[in-house]
C-alpha positions in Angstrom: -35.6 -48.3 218.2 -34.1 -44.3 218.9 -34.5 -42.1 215.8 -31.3 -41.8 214.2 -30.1 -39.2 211.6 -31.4 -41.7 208.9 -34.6 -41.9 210.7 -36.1 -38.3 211.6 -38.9 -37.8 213.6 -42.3 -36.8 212.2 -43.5 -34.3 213.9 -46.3 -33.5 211.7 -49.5 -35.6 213.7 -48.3 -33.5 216.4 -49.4 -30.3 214.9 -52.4 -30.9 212.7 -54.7 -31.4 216.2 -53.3 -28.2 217.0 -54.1 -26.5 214.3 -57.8 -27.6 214.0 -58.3 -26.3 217.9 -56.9 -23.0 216.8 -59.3 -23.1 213.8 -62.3 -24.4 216.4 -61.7 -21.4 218.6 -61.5 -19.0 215.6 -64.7 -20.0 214.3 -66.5 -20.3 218.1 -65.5 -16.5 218.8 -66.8 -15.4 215.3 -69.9 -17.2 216.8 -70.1 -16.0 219.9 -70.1 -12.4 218.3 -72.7 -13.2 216.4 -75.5 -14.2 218.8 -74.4 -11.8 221.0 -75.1 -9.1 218.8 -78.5 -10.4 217.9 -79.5 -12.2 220.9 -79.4 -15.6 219.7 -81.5 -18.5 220.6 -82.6 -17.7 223.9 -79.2 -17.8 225.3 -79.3 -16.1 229.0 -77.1 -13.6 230.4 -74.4 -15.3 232.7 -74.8 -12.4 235.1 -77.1 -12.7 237.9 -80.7 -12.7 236.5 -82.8 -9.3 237.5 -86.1 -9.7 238.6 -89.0 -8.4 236.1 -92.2 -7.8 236.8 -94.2 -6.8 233.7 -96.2 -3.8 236.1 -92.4 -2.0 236.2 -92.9 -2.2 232.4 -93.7 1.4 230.3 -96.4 0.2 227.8 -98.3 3.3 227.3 -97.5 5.0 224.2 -95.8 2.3 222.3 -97.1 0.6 219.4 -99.3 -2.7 220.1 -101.6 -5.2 219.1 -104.2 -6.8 221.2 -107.2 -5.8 222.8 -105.6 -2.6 225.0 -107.2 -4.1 228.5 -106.2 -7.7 227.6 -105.5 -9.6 230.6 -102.0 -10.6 229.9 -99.4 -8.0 228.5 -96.3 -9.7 226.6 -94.0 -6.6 225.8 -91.1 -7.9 223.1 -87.7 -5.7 222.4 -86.4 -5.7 218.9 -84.5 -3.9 216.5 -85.8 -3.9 212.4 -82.2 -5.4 211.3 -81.9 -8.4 214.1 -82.2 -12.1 211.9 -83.1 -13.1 215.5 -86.4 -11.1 215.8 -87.4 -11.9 211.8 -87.1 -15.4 212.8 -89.4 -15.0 215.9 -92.0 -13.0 214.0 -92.1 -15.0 210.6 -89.4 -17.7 210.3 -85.5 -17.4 209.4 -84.5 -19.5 206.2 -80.8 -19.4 208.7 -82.1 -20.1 211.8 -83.8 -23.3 213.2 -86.7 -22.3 215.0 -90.6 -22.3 214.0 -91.9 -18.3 214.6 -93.5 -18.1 217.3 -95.8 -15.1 217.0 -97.6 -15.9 214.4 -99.4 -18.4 216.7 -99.3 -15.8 219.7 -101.6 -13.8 217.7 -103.7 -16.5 216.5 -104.4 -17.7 219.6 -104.1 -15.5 222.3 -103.9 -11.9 220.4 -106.9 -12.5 218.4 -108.9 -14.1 221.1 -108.9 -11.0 223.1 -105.6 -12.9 225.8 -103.1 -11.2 225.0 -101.7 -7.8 224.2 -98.3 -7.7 222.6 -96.3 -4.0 223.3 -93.0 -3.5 220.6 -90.2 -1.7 222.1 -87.3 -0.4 220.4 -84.1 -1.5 221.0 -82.2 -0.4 218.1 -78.6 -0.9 218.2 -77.0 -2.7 214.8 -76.6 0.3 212.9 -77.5 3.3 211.5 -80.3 1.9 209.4 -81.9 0.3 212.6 -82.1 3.8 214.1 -83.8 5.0 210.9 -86.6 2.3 211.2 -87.1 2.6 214.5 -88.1 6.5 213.8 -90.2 5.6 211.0 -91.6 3.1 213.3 -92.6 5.6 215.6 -94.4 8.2 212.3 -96.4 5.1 211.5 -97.2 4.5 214.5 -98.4 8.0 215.1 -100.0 8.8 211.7 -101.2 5.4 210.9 -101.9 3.0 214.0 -103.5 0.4 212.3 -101.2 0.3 209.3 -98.2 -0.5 212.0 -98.2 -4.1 212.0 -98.5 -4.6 208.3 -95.7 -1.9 207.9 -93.5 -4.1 210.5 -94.6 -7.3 208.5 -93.3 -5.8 205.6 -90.4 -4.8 207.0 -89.2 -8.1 208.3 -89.8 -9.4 205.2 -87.4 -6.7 203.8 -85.1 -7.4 206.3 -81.4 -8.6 204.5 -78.2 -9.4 206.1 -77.1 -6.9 209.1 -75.8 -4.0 207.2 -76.5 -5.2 203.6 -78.4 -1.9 202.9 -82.4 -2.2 203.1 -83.6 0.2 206.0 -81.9 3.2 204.9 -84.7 6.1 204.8 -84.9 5.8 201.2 -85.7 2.1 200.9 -88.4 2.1 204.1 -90.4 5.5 202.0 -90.0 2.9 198.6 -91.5 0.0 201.1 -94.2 2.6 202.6 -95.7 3.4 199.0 -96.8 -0.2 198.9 -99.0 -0.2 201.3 -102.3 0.9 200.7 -103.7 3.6 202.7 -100.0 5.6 203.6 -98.6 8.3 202.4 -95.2 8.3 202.4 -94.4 11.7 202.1 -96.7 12.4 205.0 -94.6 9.9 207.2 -91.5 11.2 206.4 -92.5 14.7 207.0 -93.3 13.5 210.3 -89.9 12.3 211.2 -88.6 15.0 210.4 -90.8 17.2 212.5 -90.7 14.8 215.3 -86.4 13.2 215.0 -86.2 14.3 218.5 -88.9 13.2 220.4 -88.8 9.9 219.1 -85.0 9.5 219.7 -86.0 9.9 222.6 -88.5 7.1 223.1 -85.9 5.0 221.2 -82.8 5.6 223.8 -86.0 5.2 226.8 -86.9 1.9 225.7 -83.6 0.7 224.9 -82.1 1.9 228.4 -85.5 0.0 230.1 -84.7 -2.8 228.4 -81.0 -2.9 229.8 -82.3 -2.3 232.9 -84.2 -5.3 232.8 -80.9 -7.8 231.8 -81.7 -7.5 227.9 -78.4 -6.4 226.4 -79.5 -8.0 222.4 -82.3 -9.2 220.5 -85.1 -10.0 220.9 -86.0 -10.2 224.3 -89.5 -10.5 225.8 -91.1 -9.7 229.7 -94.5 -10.9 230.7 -95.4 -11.5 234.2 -92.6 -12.2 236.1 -90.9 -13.6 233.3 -87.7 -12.8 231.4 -88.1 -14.5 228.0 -84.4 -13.8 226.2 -83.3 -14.4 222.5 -85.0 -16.2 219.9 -87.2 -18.4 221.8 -89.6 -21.1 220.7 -93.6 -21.6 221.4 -93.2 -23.8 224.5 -91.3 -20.8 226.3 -93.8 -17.9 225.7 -97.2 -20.7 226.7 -95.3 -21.5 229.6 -94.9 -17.9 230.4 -98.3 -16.9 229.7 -100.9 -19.5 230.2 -100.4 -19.1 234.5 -101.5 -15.7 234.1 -104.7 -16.7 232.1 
């Protein structure tokens, strides 16, 4: 039966579909964003890959762990405020992956495997900048202290711009840690702001010129390892160069 004037058509059904796509799209982009500023779960790059080799790597003068002449070299772009690289390096109450290095080190780090280089790709914000210098002091003053400093400040780390890496809080966090003088790192970041912008803006630009535009991102061998990825990805990686 035709609609009549008594009988309107409801038009409502029509536009409730509608809306919930619009509202699927909002939320997908707000996504999207999100891992792309961080790197995300091992997401690649839709641009045509690059091809790495780990040789056309810098690793000299960046902070490691690992026996320096280790066989295999694993070095792993980050930035202090990335969710993405927390989760890789200790776990992410947010994000659904079991940390990988924990078990790198255990079993190919601490076996004499594996060295792992940290480059700096610090890009979130100002505070990322801030502890990628103090990064670079601790590494300089206090080699051996640098991976419990970057332990600590992971496990610092709040939400992306929610305050902790500031200059003040990373001196507050530096005071914890026996065997560092605070005041002697900050002097040093002072004295040295400019050579180690420097390093930052080299290792960052290396890293782009490999296809890593976020965080994390890893290269060993010939391998381009992007975002947050699990265990499988970095064995598979590095057990044929073994």
């Amino acid at each position: 039966m035709p609609p009549t004037a008594q009988t309107p058509r409801d038009y409502s059904t029509l536009f409730i579909p509608a809306s919930i796509v619009i509202a699927a799209l909002i939320v997908a982009a707000g996504l999207y964003l999100g891992l792309s500023q961080s790197g995300g779960l091992g997401v690649a790059d839709s641009a045509q890959p690059v091809a790495v080799d780990i040789k056309d790597v810098k690793t000299e003068g960046d902070p490691y762990i690992g026996k320096a002449d280790a066989k295999v070299v694993l070095a792993y772009w980050s930035d202090y405020q990335c969710p993405y690289c927390k989760a890789v390096e200790m776990g992410h109450p947010q994000i659904p992956i079991q940390p990988a290095l924990p078990v790198l080190i255990r079993d190919y780090v601490d076996t004499g495997k594996l060295k792992i280089v940290f480059k700096d790709y610090q890009f979130l914000s100002d505070d990322s900048t801030t502890a990628g210098l103090y990064g670079r002091a601790v590494w300089a003053l206090y080699p051996a202290k640098y991976f419990e400093w970057r332990e600590a400040m992971y496990k610092s780390q709040d939400e992306e711009h929610g305050g902790f890496g500031d200059e003040a809080s990373i001196l507050v966090l530096i005071k914890k840690i026996s065997g560092m003088d605070a005041d002697k790192v900050k002097a040093d970041v002072a004295a040295n702001k400019a050579g180690y912008q420097k390093k930052l803006n080299a290792d960052r630009a290396e890293g782009t010129s490999f296809g890593i535009n976020g965080t994390p991102g890893f290269i060993t061998g010939k391998v381009l390892i992007p975002g947050a990825a699990e265990l499988a990805s970095f064995k598979a990686a590095i057990d044929p160069q073994l």
